[in-house]
C-alpha positions in Angstrom: 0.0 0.0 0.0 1.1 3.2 -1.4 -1.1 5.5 -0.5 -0.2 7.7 2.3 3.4 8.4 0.7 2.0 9.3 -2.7 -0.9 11.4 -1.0 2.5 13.2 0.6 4.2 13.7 -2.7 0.8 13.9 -4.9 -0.4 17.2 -2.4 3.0 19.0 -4.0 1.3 20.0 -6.6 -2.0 20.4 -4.8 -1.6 23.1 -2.4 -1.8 26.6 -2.2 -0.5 28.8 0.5 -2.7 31.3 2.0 -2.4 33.1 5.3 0.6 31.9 6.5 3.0 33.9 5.5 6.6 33.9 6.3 8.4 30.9 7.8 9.5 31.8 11.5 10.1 29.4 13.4 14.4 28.9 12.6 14.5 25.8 14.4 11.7 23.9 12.5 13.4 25.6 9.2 16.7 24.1 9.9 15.5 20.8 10.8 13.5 20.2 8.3 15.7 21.3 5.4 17.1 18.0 3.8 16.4 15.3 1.7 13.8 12.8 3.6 13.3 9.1 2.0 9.9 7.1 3.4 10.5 4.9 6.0 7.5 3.5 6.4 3.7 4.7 7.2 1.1 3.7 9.7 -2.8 3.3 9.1 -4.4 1.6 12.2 -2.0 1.0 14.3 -0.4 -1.2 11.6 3.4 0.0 9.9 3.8 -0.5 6.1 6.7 -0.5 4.9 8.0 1.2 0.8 6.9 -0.6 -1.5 10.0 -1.3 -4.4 9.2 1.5 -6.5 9.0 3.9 -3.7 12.7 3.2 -2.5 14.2 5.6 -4.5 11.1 8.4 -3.8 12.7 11.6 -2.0 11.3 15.0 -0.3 13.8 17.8 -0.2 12.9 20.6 1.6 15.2 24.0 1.3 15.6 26.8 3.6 13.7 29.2 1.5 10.7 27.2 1.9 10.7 25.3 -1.6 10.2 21.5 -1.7 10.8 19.3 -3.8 9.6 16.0 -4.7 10.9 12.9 -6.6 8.3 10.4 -7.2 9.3 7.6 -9.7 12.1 9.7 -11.2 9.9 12.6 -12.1 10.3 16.1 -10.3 7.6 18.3 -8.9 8.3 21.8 -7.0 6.5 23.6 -4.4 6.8 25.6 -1.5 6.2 24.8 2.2 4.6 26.7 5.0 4.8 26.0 8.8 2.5 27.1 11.6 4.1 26.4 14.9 1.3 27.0 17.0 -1.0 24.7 15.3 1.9 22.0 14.5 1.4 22.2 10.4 2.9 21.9 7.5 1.1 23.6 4.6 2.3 22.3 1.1 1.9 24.2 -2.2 1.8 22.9 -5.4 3.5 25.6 -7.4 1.3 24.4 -11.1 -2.0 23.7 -9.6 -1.5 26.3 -6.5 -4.0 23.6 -4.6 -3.1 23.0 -1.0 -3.0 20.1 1.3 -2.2 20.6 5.5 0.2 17.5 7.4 0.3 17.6 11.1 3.7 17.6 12.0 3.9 14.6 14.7 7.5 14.5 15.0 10.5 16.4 13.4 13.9 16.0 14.8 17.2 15.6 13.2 16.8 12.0 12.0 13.6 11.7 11.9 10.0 13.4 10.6 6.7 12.5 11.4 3.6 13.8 9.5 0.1 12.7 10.0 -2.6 13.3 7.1 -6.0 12.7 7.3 -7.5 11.3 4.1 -10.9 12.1 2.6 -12.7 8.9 4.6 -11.4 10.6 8.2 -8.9 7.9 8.5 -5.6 9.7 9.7 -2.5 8.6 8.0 1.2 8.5 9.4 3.9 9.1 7.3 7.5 8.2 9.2 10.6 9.4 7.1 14.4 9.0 8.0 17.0 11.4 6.0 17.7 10.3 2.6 21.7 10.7 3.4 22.8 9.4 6.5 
């Protein structure tokens, strides 16, 4: 099941940000600025882990609040937003200017945890390890 990471990856070209504006929180910036691989996501209580094709899949988040994703070898840009008092991560799809909100659940160095709720309600967990360790 590849659903929660390609939901992740998909809402880069689905968001739009609006009322957010600047980034300030300097510590979430500098933690979150890397390249992030998918470790594995959690539905249920139960952990899936990448399927084959999504080994390779990468989220690089810059300083300047651009991302940018790699999903099966093809690139997608955006820009990222962060709310620190309601613990979320705005994405924004920079063709479709479409927006989709992650609850950050966990960020330190060597590890980042987003939750997503999908359409049904059902939250989503989406655990990712830095792509170069």
């Amino acid at each position: 099941m590849k659903r929660p990471f390609f939901l992740l990856l998909a809402s880069l070209f689905s968001t739009v940000v609006q009322g957010f504006g600047q980034n300030k929180d300097t510590s979430f910036t500098a933690m979150i600025s890397k390249e992030w691989s998918l470790a594995f996501y959690g539905e249920s209580g139960k952990k899936q882990s990448p399927s084959a094709r999504q080994q390779e899949d990468r989220m690089i988040f810059y300083k300047d609040n651009r991302v940018l994703s790699i999903e099966n070898g093809k690139k997608e840009h955006g820009s990222w937003q962060y709310d620190p008092a309601k613990k979320l991560l705005m994405i924004t799809d920079n063709q479709t200017r479409e927006q989709t909100l992650y609850q950050v659940i966990k960020l330190e160095q060597d590890q980042f945890v987003l939750g997503y709720k999908d359409p049904g309600g059902m939250l989503l967990e989406i655990h990712m390890l830095p792509a170069k360790q």
